[in-house]
Backbone atoms as SQL, in Angstrom:
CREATE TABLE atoms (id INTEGER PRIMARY KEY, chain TEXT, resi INTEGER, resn TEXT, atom TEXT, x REAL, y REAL, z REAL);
INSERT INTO atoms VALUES
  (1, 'A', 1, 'UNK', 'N', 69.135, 101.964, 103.211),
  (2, 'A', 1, 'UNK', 'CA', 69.271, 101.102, 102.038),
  (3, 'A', 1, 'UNK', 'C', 68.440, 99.843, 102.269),
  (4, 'A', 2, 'UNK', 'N', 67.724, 99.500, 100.996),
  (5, 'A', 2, 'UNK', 'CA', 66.863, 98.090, 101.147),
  (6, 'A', 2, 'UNK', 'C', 67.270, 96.857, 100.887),
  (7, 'A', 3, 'UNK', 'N', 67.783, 96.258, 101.298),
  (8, 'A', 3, 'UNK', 'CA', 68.284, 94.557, 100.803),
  (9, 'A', 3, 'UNK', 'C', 67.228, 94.460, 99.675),
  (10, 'A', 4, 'UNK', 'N', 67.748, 93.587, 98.820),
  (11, 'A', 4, 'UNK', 'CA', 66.637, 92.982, 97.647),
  (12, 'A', 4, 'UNK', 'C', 67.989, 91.939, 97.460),
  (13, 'A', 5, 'UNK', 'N', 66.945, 90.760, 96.763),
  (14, 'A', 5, 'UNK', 'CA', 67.704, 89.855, 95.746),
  (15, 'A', 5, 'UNK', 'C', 68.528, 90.062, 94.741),
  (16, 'A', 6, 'UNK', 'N', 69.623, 89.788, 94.350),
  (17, 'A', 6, 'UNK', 'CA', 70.462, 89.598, 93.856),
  (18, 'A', 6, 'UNK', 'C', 71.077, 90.591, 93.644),
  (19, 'A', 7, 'UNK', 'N', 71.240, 91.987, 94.721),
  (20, 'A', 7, 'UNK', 'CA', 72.118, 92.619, 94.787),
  (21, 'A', 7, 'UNK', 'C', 73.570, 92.286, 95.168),
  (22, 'A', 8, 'UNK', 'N', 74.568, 93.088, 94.253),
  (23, 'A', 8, 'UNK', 'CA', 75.498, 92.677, 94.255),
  (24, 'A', 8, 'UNK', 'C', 76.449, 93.603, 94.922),
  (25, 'A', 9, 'UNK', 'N', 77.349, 93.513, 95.984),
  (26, 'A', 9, 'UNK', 'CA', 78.261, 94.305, 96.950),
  (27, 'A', 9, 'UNK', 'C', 79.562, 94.553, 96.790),
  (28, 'A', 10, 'UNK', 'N', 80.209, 95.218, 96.830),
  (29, 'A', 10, 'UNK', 'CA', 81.876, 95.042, 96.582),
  (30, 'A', 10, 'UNK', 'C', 82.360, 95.458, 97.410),
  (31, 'A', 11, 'UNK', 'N', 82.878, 94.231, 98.442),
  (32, 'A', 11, 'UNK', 'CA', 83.832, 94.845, 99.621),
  (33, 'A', 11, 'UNK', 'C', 85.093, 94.635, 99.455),
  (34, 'A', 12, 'UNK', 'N', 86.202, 95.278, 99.024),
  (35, 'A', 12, 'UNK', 'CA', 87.515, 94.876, 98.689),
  (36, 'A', 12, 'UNK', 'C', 87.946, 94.554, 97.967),
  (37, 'A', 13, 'UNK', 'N', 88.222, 93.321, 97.936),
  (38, 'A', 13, 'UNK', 'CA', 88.479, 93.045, 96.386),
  (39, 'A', 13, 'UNK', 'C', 87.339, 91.646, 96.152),
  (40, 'A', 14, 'UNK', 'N', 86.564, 91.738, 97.377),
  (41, 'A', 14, 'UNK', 'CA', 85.294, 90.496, 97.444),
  (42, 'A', 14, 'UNK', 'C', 83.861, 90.851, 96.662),
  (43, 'A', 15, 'UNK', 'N', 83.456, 90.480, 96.019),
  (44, 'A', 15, 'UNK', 'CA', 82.140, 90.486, 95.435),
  (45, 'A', 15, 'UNK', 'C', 81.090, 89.603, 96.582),
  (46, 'A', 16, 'UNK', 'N', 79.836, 90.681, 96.710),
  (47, 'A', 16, 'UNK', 'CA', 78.979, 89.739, 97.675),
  (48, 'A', 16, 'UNK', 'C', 77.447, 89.938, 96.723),
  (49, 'A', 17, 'UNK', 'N', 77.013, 88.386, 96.154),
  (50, 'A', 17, 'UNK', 'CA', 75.524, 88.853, 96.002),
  (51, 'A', 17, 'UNK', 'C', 74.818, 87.645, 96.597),
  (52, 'A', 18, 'UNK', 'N', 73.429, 88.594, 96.982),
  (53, 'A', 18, 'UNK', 'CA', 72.452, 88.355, 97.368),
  (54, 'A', 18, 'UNK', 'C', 71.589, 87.355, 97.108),
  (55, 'A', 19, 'UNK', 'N', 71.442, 85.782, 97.079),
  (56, 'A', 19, 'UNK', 'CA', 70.531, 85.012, 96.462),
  (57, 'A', 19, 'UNK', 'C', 69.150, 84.781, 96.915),
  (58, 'A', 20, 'UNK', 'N', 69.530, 84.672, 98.667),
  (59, 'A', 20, 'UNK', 'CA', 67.728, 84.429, 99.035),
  (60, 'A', 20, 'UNK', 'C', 67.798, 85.620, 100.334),
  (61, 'A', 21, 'UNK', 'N', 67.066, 86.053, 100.269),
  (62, 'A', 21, 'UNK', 'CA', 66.636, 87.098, 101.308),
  (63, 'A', 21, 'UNK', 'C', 64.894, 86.583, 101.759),
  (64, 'A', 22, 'UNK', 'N', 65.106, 86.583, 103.306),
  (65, 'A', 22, 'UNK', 'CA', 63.744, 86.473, 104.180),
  (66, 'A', 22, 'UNK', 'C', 63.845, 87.160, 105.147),
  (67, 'A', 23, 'UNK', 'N', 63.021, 86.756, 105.905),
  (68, 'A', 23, 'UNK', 'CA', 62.908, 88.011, 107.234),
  (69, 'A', 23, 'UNK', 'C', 64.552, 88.076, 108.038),
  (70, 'A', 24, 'UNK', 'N', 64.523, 87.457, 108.015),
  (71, 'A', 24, 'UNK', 'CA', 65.305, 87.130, 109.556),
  (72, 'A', 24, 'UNK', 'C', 67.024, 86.305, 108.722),
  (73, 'A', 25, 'UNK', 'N', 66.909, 85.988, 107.730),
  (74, 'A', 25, 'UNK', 'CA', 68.109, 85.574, 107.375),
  (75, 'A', 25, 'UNK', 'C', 68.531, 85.834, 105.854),
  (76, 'A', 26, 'UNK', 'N', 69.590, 85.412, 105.513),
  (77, 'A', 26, 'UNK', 'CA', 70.368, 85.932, 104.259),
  (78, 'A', 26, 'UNK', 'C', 71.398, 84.981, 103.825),
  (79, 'A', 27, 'UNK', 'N', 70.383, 84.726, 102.709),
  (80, 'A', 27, 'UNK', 'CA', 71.683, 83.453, 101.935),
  (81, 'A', 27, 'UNK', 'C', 72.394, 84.439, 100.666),
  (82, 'A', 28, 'UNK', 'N', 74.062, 83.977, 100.602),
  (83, 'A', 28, 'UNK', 'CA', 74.824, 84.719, 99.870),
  (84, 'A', 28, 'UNK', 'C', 75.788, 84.044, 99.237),
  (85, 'A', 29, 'UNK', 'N', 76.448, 84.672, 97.963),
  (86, 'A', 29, 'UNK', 'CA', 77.655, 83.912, 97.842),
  (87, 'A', 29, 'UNK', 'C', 79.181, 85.082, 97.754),
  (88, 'A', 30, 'UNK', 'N', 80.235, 84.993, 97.673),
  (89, 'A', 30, 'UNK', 'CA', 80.783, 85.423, 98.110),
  (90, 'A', 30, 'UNK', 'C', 81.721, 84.958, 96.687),
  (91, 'A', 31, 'UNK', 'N', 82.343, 85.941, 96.028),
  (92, 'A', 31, 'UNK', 'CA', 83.332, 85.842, 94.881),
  (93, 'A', 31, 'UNK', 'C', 83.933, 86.887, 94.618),
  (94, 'A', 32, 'UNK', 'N', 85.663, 86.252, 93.999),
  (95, 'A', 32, 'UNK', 'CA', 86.285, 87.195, 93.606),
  (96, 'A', 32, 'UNK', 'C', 86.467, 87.731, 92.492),
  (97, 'A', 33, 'UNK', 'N', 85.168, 87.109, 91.337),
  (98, 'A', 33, 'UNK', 'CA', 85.905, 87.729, 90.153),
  (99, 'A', 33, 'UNK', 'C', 83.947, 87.322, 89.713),
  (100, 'A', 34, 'UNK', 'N', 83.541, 88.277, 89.030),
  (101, 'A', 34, 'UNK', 'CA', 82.434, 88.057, 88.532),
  (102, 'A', 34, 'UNK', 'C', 82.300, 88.186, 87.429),
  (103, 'A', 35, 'UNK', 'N', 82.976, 87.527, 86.500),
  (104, 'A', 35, 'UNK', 'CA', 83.005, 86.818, 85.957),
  (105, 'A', 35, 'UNK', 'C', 82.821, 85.239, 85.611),
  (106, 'A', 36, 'UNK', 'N', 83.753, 85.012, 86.285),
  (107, 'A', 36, 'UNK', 'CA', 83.561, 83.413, 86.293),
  (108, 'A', 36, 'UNK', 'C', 82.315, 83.206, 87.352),
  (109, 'A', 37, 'UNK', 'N', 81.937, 83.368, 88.082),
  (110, 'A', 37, 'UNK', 'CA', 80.228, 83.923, 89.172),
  (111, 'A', 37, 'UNK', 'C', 81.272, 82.446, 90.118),
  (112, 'A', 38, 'UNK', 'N', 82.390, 81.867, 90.246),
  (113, 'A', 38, 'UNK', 'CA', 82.413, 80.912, 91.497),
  (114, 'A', 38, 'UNK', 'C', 82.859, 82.041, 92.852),
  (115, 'A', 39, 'UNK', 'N', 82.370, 80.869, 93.252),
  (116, 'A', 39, 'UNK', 'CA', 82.552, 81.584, 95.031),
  (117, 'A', 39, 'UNK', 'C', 81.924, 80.321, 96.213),
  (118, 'A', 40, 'UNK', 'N', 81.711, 80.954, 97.197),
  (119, 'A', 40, 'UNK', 'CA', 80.900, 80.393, 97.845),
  (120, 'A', 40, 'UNK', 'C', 80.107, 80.817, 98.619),
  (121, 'A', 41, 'UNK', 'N', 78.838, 79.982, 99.070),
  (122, 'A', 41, 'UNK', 'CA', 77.732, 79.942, 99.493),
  (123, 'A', 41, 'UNK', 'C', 77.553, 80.316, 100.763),
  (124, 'A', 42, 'UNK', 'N', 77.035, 81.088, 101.832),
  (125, 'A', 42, 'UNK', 'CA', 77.170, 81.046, 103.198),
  (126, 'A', 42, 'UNK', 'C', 75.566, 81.803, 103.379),
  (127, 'A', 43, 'UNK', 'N', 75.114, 81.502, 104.653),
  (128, 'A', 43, 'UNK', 'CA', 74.020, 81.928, 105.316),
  (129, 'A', 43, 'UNK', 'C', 74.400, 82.484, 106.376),
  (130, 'A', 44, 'UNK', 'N', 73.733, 83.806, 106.656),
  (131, 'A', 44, 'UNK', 'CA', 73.660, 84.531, 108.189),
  (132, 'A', 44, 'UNK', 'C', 72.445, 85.324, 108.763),
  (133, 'A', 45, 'UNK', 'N', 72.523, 85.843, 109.712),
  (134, 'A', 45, 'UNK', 'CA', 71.232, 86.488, 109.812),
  (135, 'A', 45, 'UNK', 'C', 71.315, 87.487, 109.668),
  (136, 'A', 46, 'UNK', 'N', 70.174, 88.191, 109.511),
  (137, 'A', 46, 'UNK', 'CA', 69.899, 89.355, 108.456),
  (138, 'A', 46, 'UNK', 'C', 70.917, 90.821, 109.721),
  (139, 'A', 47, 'UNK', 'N', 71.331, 90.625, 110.475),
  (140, 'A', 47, 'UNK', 'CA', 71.750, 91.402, 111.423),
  (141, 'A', 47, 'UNK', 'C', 73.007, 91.475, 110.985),
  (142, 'A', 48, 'UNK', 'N', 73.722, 90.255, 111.104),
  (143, 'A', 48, 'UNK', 'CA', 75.236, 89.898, 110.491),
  (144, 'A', 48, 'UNK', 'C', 75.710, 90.485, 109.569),
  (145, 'A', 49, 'UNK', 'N', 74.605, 89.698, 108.080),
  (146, 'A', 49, 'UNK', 'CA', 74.532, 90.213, 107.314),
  (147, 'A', 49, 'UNK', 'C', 74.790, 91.861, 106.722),
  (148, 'A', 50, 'UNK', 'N', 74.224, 92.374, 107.350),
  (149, 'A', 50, 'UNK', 'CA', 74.618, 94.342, 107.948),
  (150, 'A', 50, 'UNK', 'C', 75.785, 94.158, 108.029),
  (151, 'A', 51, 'UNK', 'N', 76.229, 94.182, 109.155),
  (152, 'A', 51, 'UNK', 'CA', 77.172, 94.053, 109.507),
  (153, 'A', 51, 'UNK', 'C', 78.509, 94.249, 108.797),
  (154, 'A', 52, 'UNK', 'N', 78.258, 92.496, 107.509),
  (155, 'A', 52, 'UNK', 'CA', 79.426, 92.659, 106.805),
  (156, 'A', 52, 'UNK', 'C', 79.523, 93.348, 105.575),
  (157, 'A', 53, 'UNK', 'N', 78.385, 93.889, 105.174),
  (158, 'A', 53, 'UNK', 'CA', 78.566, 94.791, 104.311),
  (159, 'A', 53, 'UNK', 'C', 78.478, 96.147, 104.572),
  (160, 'A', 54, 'UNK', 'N', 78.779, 96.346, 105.839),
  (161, 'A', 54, 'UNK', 'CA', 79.272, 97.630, 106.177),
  (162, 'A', 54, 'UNK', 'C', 80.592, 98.083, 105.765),
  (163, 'A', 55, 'UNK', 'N', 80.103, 99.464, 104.939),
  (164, 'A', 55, 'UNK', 'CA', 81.343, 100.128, 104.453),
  (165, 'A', 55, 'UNK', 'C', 81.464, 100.010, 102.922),
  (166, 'A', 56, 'UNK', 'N', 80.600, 98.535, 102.436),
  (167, 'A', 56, 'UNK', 'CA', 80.521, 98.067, 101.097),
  (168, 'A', 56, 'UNK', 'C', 80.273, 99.303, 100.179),
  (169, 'A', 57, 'UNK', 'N', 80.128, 99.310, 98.770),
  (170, 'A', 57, 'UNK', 'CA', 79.409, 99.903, 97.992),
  (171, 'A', 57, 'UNK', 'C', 78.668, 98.992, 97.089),
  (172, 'A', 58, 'UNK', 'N', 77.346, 99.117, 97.096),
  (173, 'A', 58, 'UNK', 'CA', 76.165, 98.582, 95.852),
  (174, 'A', 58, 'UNK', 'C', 76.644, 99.112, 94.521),
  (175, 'A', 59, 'UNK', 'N', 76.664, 97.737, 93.705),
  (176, 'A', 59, 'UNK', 'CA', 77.053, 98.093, 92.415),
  (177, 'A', 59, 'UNK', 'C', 75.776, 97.842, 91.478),
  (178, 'A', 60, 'UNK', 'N', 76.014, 98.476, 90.969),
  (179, 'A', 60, 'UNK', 'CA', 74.930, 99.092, 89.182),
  (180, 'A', 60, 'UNK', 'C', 74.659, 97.891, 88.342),
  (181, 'A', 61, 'UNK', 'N', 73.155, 97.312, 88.117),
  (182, 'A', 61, 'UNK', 'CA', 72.855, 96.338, 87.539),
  (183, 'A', 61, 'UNK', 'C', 71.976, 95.710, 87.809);
């Protein structure tokens, strides 16, 4: 699977999308209802990143 921008993840009952993607790191925000789009903001590296969306499913859009 390819990271791209503003893919959006659903781990649980957490929404994860994608805002800045570069080599080596991954800015994201993290929400529970997408709808209202609040959440918050966090950076990790693109390794981590894996990591926590392991197990996720990519949603349609």
């Amino acid at each position: 699977m390819k990271l791209q921008q503003n893919q959006v993840w659903k781990k649980g009952a957490e929404f994860i999308r994608i805002t800045r993607l570069e080599r080596l790191e991954v800015a994201y925000k993290s929400m529970t209802d997408l709808e209202t789009k609040e959440g918050e903001h966090h950076v990790l590296s693109k390794k981590e990143f894996c990591r926590l969306i392991r197990g996720a499913k990519l949603l349609d859009g």
